[in-house]
Structures are given as structure tokens and as C-alpha cells.
N, C-alpha and C positions, 0 to 999 in steps of 0.2 A: 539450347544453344551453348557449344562449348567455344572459349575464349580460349585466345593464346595462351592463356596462363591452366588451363586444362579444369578451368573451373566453370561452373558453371554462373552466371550472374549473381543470383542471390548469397554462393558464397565466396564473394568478393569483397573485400573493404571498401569503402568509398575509395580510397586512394585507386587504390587495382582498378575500381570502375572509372574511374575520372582517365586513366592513363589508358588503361581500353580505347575507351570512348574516343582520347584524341586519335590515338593510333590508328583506328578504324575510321575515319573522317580525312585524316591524310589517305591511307587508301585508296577511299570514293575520289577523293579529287586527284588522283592520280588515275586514276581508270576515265573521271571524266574528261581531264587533260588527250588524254588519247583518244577518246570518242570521238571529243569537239575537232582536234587538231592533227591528229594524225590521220583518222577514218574520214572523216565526212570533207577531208581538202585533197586527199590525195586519190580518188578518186577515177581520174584520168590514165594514173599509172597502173593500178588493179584493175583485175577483172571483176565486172559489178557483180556476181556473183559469190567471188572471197569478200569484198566488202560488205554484201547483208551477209553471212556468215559468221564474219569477225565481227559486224557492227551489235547481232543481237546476242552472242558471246556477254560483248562488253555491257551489253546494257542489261543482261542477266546478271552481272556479277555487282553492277551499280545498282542494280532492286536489292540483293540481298542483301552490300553494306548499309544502306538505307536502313532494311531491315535489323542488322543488327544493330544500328547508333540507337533507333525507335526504341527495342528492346534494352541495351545499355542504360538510356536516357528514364525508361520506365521506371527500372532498377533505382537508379539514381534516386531519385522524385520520389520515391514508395519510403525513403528514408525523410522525407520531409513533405509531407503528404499533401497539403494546400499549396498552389501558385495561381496568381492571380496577373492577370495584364489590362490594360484598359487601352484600347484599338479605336479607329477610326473609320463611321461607313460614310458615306457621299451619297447621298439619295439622287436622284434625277434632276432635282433642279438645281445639285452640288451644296446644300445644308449638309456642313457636318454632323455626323451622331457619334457621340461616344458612346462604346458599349464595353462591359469587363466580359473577359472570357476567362472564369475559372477552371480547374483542374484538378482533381484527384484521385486517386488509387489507392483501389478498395480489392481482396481477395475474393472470388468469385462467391464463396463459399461463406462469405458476410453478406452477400446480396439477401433481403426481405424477396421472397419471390414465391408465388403460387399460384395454382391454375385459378383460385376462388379470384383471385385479385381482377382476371379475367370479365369476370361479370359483370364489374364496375361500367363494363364499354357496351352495354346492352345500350344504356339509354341515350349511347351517340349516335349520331345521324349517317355514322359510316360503318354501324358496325352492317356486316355481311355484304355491303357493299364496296367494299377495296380488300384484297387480297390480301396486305399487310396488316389487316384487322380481325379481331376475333370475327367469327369462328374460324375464321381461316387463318390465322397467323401459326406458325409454331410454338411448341414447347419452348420456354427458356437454354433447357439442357441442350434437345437437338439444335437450336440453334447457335448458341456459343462451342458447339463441336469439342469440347474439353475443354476450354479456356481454364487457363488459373487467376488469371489477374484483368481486372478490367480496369481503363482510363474513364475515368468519368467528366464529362464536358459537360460546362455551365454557362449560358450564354446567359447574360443577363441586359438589360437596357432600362432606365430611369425612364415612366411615364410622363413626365413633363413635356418629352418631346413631343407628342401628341397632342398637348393643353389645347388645340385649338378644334378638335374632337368632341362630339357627345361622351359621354363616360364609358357605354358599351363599346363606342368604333374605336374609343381610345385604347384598350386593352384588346381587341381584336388586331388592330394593327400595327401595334407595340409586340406582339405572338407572332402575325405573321412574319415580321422581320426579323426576330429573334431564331425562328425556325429558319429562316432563308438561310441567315448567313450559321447557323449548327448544321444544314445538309451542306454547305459548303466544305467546312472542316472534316465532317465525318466522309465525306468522298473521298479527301484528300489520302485518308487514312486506308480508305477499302483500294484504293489503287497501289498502295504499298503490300496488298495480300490480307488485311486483317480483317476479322468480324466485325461488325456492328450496328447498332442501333439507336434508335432517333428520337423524339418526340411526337407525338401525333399522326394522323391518318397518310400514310405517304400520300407524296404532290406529284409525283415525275409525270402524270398523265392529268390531262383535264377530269377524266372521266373512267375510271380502276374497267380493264375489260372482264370485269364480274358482274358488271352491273348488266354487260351485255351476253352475259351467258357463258364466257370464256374463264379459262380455269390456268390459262398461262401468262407471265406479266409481258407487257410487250416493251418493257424498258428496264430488265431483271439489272443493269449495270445501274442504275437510277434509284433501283427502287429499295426505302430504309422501313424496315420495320422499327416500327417504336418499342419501346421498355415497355410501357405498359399494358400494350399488347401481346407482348411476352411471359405478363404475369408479373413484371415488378411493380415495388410497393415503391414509386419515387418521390413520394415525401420522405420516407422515411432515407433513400438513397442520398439526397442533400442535407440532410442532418447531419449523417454519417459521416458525409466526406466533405462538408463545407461548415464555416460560423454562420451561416442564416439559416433561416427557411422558405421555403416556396410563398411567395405569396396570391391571393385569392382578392376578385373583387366580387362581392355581394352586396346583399339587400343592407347590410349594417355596415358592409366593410370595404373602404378604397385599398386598391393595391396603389403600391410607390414604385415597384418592380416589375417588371415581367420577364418569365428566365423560357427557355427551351433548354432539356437536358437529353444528354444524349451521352454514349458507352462504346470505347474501342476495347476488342478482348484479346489478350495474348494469351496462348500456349505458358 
């Protein structure tokens, strides 16, 4: 992506990038100004035909400054590599949960990654059964399609909130939740155009249609292939780009934590 200043992101000073970045956000909201208020009210007086015309114009130009603040904002963050937030979910019966959503960026080309890591998912109960799972998942490389930089997304949530849980349903459903709201974020991102990948056996379907013979996903906009599916090594991924580590509950050892990680990649 080349900037007004005919540079490319990474050689840019923080400053150059910070005045980017606003510039290109005044922009978007100038293009949204026009969508919201000029296109979608005046209506009456155009013919509906130059309105969707002009309307998906505009809305192409507001994906791509999206696109580049995402890109700018990467840039940005890659110079200060951890940020962390601590968010708010509401379950069903309105208990709040706080959960942190960490973040950082890593060069693709630091990723731990090999087809051996692969093997690890024999002994789950989905592998050849979901599409986004060995043996049928892709290579890492085909699927980040040249990426150079990847976001790396850390959902994390304190087990306590489960304390009224057996110890197994407690960390099962401390994960699933975890996983819910990391396909939420990692959607958010594939609708902007980008690559990525998830945690765990994709969910978009009850039941993967490989289990029933079929070799096409029937919800391809839904459906996240995992890292470790792809062959990453994701313990060693949150080393990397966060202060903790994953944690595990066994025969000797309670987790305090439960994380779902997941990866946006850029060009």
C-alpha cells in the first residue's frame, strides 16, 4: 500500500504514520457522510439505478480506507508489539464476564510452523471429520497466500467464572466461550478482505458436510480454519508475542486461564 507521502507503511516514522492514519479516517468519514446522507435520503430525486451505482462506488472506497487505517494501525502496533483490553460479555441470564483481548504482530516468517505439527490432531475426535481439519485443511503457506505480517488475537477469560462447574465442564466451557467471541473478532476482520485463522475444529455447521460424504463447505463465509491445523506451533506463538503462556488443565495441573488464539494476515 502506497501513502500520500509515496512511502510505503513500514517506511514511515511513527509520526508520518499517526498523520496517515488520521488523514485517512477523516476521509472514511467523509465518504460515510455521503453514503449515509446524501445517497440513501435523496433517493426520490435519482433514479434507483444511479443510486445503487453511486451507492456501491461509495461503499467500495469506504472498504478500502477501512482497509488502509487496518493496515496503517498494524504498522503502528508492530512498533509496540503487546496491547491488551479487558471487554465486557453478558451471557443469557445478563452475568457479566470480563474477558482480556490481547494482540500482537509477529512477521509471518517468525511463525513456528510445519506440516509434522499436523499430526498432533490425529488423536482429536474431528480430525477427517470437518473440513477445516487435518487431513484436509491446507498448508500454512497456501493459505496465508503471501502474507507478511500476521495480527495475532488472544482471547483469554479467568476460570473462576465457571466455579460452579465440575473441573472438566469448567474449562470446556470457559473454551467454548472463549472461541465464540475470537470467531466473532476474526469475522469481523475477513469482511474487511483479510486472511485468517482460528482456534479449534470450525463450529459454523452442526455437523462439517464431510462427515456426510461431501467435499464442499456449505457456510465457506463462516467457516475459520485453525493455526493448528495449518501446522502452527501455538504455544510457542503466545510466547512470542505475549508475557504468559497457554495454559493446560490435567491429571496434576488446574488452569487459572482459558485463551482461544487466533491470526489476521496482511500482505
Amino acid at each position: 500500500m502506497i501513502t500520500r507521502t509515496g512511502k510505503q507503511p513500514h517506511e514511515m516514522t511513527v509520526e508520518e504514520l499517526e498523520k496517515e492514519l488520521t488523514l485517512v479516517r477523516e476521509y472514511l468519514a467523509e465518504e460515510e457522510e455521503i453514503l449515509r446522507y446524501t445517497l440513501l435520503k435523496t433517493t426520490v430525486h435519482i433514479d434507483a439505478h444511479i443510486v445503487e451505482a453511486h451507492k456501491r462506488d461509495y461503499e467500495e472506497k469506504c472498504r478500502e480506507y477501512r482497509k488502509r487505517i487496518d493496515l496503517l494501525t498494524v504498522e503502528l502496533r508492530q512498533r509496540n508489539r503487546q496491547t491488551v483490553e479487558v471487554l465486557e460479555y453478558a451471557d443469557q441470564s445478563g452475568h457479566i464476564i470480563l474477558y482480556e483481548k490481547f494482540e500482537g504482530f509477529l512477521p509471518v516468517e517468525d511463525f513456528d510452523q510445519n506440516a509434522v505439527y499436523k499430526q498432533h490432531c490425529e488423536g482429536c475426535g474431528k480430525y477427517n471429520k470437518n473440513l477445516s481439519c487435518p487431513p484436509h485443511s491446507p498448508t500454512f503457506a497456501r493459505h496465508i497466500k503471501g502474507a507478511k505480517t500476521a495480527r495475532v488475537v488472544c482471547v483469554r477469560i479467568g476460570l473462576e467464572y465457571f466455579a460452579c462447574l465440575a473441573a472438566e465442564d469448567k474449562y470446556r466451557a470457559g473454551h467454548q466461550l472463549t472461541r465464540d467471541l475470537l470467531v466473532g473478532i476474526l469475522l469481523a476482520y475477513r469482511k474487511q478482505g483479510f486472511i485468517i485463522a482460528g482456534s479449534g475444529a470450525c463450529s459454523a455447521c452442526q455437523k462439517c458436510v464431510v462427515e456426510l460424504d461431501g467435499h464442499e463447505c456449505l457456510q465457506p463465509d463462516r467457516q475459520i480454519v485453525s493455526l493448528e491445523s495449518l501446522g502452527v506451533n501455538v504455544i510457542a506463538l503466545v510466547s512470542e508475542c505475549f508475557d504468559f503462556d497457554l495454559e493446560w488443565s490435567a491429571d496434576e495441573q488446574t488452569a487459572t486461564f482459558v485463551s482461544a488464539v487466533g491470526a489476521v494476515f496482511y500482505e
